[in-house]
C-alpha positions, 0 to 999 in steps of 0.5 A: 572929380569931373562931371560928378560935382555937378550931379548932385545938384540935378539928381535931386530931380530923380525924386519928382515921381515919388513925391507924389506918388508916395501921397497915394500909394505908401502909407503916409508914416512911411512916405513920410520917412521915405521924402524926408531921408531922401530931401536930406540926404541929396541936399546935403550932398547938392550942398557939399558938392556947392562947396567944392565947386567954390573952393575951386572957383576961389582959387582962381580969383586974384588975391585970395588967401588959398596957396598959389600951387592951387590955381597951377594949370595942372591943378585945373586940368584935374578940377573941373574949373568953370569960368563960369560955374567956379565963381558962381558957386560961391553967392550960391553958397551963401544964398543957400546957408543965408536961407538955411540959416534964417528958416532955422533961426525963424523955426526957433522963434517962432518956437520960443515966442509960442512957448513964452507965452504959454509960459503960465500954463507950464506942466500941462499937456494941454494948453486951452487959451480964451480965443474965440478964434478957432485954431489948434495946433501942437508945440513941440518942446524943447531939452526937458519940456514936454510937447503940448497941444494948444487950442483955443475956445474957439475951436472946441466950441466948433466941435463936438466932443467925438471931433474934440478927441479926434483933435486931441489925438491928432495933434498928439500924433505929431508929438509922438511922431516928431514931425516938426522936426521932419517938417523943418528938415524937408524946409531946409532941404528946399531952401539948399536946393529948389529942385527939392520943393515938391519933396517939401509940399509933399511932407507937408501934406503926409505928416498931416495924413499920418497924423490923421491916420493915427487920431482915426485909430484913436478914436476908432472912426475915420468919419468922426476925424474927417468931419473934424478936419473939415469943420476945423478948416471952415472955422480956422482963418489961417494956418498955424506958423511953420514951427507946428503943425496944425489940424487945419493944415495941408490941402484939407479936400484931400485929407477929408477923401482920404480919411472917407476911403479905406484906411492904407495899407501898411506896407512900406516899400512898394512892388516894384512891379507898380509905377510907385515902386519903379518912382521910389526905386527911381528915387533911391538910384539918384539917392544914392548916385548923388551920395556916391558923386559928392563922396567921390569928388570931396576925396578926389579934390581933397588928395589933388589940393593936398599935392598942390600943397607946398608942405 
């Protein structure tokens, strides 16, 4: 077990470099996947390797529940027991499944509260509110309800009807694209490991650039989507809730260039040759070692506490 606990809650700083770099140099579906595969899995195995290190620290703490063999000096000696780390462990734990838990709880409020409301709008696509305040975003639905794309009178007012359909398609990519539920993962990623924050801005900003990728193809011009972001973000007063993503979201300066220059290139793994295939090749080792870490000290404490173990 050793040391290998505790690289899982550091590897995640492998993947710096390709948060930002998969912004400029993958195509923003594929970066997408790729930052949110990678957020998942090292907070997953951080998580994991939390809990172990608990288990460890619990057993040392007078009066706990666990069998006595399990605080043995041998037992000890083959867990890499802290005086400090073992005991801090376990508010850290519950930090972490506290904030993990209150970000999925508000993502589903926010969800059922949004669809309640447009509970009178049931079965259409498109649901067109009487607000004059500008704002669009899209609804994911839930068990057998289709996703809906939400938009007040505000905002297609605001727009013209070239920019109306560069909105439609946008919001529609994130329907067909399941971002929010990419865009809630990468959430409780950060939540479990703050070292997976730049992953998180990073899928924000990406999920709204595939999305405009894709309305671009739709409407077959990335001038017309551009001029629509921008005027959405003048209009819009404030961002839509962490449930959906909305056309005004993300850093809209960098949307608007990026839609001005040439469309992206397709491929999906970068040369390794350039800095973004050294970053997500960078990003795939600590990926890949912090699975390995939290597999290899789950099992090894896993037979050290069953020998413990009176039977």
């Amino acid at each position: 077990m050793g040391v290998f606990v505790f690289l899982p809650l550091v590897l995640p700083l492998t993947a710096w470099p390709i948060a930002r770099l998969a912004e400029q140099h993958l195509h923003p579906r594929a970066a997408t996947r790729l930052l949110t595969a990678v957020a998942a899995v090292l907070a997953v195995c951080s998580t994991l390797c939390l809990a172990l290190l608990m288990v460890v620290g619990t057993a040392q703490l007078p009066g706990n529940p666990l069998p006595d063999a399990w605080s043995d000096p041998q037992v000890r000696a083959a867990l890499p027991y802290d005086e400090i780390a073992g005991p801090a462990a376990i508010p850290a734990l519950l930090a972490v499944l506290v904030s993990c838990g209150r970000t999925a709880l508000r993502h589903r409020r926010v969800r059922r509260r949004s669809a309640h409301a447009l509970r009178a709008l049931r079965g259409r696509t498109v649901a067109v509110l009487p607000d004059p305040t500008p704002y669009a975003y899209a609804l994911p639905g839930s068990g057998r309800r289709r996703g809906r794309v939400v938009v007040t009178t505000g905002m297609l007012t605001a727009l013209e009807p070239a920019e109306r359909r560069a909105l439609f398609a946008h919001e529609r990519a994130h329907l067909t694209g399941r971002h929010h539920r990419m865009l809630l993962a990468v959430q409780l990623a950060a939540r479990a490991n703050p070292f997976l924050r730049p992953l998180r801005t990073a899928v924000t900003y990406t999920a709204e650039r595939w999305a405009d990728e894709e309305a671009a193809a739709a409407v077959g011009s990335r001038r017309v989507v551009a001029r629509a972001v921008g005027k959405a973000a003048l209009f819009t007063p404030r961002a839509p809730g962490p449930a959906f993503a909305g056309f005004a979201a993300g850093p809209v300066p960098r949307r608007v260039a990026a839609l001005l220059a040439p469309a992206p290139s397709a491929r999906i793994w970068p040369p390794v040759s350039t800095t973004a295939g050294l970053a997500a090749w960078g990003a795939a080792v600590g990926t890949t070692a912090s699975a390995l870490s939290s597999a290899n000290s789950a099992v090894t404490l896993f037979f050290v506490l069953k020998a413990a173990t009176p039977m």
